[in-house]
C-alpha positions in Angstrom: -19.3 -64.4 -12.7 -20.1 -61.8 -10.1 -19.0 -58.1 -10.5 -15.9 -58.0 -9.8 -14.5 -61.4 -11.7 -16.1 -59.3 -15.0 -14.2 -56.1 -14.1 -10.9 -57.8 -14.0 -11.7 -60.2 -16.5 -12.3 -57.2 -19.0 -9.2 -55.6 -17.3 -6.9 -58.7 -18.6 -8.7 -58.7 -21.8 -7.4 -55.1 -22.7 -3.7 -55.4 -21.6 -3.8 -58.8 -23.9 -5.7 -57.0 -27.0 -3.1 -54.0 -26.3 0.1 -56.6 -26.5 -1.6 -58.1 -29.2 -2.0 -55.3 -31.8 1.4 -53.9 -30.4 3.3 -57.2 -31.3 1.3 -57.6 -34.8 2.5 -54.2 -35.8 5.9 -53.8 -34.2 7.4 -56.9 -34.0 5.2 -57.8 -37.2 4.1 -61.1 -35.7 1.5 -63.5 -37.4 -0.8 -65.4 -35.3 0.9 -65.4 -32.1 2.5 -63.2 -29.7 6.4 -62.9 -30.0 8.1 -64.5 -26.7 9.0 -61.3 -25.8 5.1 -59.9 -25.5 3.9 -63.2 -24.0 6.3 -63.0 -21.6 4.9 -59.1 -20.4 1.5 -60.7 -21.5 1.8 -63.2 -18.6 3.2 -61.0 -16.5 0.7 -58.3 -16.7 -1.9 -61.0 -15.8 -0.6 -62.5 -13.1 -0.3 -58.4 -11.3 -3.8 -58.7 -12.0 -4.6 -61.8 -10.2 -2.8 -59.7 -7.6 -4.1 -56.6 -7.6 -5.0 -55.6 -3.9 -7.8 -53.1 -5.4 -9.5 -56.2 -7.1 -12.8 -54.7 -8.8 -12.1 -51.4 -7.3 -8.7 -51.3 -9.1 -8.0 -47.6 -11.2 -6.3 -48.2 -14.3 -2.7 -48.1 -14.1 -1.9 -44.8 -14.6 -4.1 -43.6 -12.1 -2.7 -46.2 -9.7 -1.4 -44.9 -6.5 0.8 -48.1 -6.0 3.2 -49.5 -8.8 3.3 -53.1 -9.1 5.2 -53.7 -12.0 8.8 -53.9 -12.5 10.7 -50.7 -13.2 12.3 -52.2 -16.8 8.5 -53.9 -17.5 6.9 -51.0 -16.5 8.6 -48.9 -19.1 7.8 -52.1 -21.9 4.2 -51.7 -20.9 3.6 -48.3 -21.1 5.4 -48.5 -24.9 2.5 -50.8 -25.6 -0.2 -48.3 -24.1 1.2 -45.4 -25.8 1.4 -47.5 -29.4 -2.3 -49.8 -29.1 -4.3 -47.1 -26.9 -4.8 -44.6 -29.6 -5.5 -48.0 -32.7 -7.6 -49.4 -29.8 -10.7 -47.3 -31.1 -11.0 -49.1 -33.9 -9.6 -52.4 -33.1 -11.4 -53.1 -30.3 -14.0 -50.6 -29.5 -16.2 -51.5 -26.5 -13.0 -52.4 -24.3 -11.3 -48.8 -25.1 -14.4 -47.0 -24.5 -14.6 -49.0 -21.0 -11.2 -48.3 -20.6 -11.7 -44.4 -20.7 -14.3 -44.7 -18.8 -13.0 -46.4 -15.7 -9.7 -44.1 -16.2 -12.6 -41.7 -15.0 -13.3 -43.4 -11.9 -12.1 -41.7 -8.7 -8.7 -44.2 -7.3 -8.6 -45.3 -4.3 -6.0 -43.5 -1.8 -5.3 -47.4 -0.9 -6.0 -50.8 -1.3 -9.0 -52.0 1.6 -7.4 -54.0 4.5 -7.3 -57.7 4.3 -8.9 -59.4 7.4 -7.5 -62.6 7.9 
């Protein structure tokens, strides 16, 4: 898996740990996502398969384009403003990566595609 299959990898694994622990606690599901959050789960990975950035993609807060849905937008950034902060101690190394590319400089925008 080179470099930037990891970063994206690790990308898709924080959105679904986010959803997770935001589902568990809020919706108070038990071994499973709600069809609600697997719904914004699937659709939160399949902007990632999309991302024109690929391994140079900011996090999405720092992201100079919006690729999400006005009305899913809002429903993700209710799960990042719930699981980001209980992230620390869930699931340590991928907040502290998380914070740390959230430090990394975005790109003004996504590289040409030759083709």
């Amino acid at each position: 898996m080179n470099r930037s299959q990891r970063r994206l990898e690790r990308e898709r694994r924080t959105v679904e740990s986010m959803i997770a622990l935001f589902c568990r606690d809020v919706h108070q599901t038990k071994g499973g996502l709600c069809p609600q959050c697997a719904e914004l789960a699937a659709y939160a990975h399949k902007r990632l398969e999309k991302c024109p950035f690929g391994a140079d993609k900011p996090t999405c807060a720092d992201c100079p384009i919006h690729c999400y849905q006005p009305a899913i937008r809002e429903q993700i950034q209710r799960v990042m403003r719930y699981a980001g902060p209980r992230m620390l101690l869930k699931h340590p190394y991928l907040a502290i990566r998380h914070m740390l590319d959230s430090r990394r400089e975005a790109p003004k925008r996504p590289p040409r595609r030759e083709g």
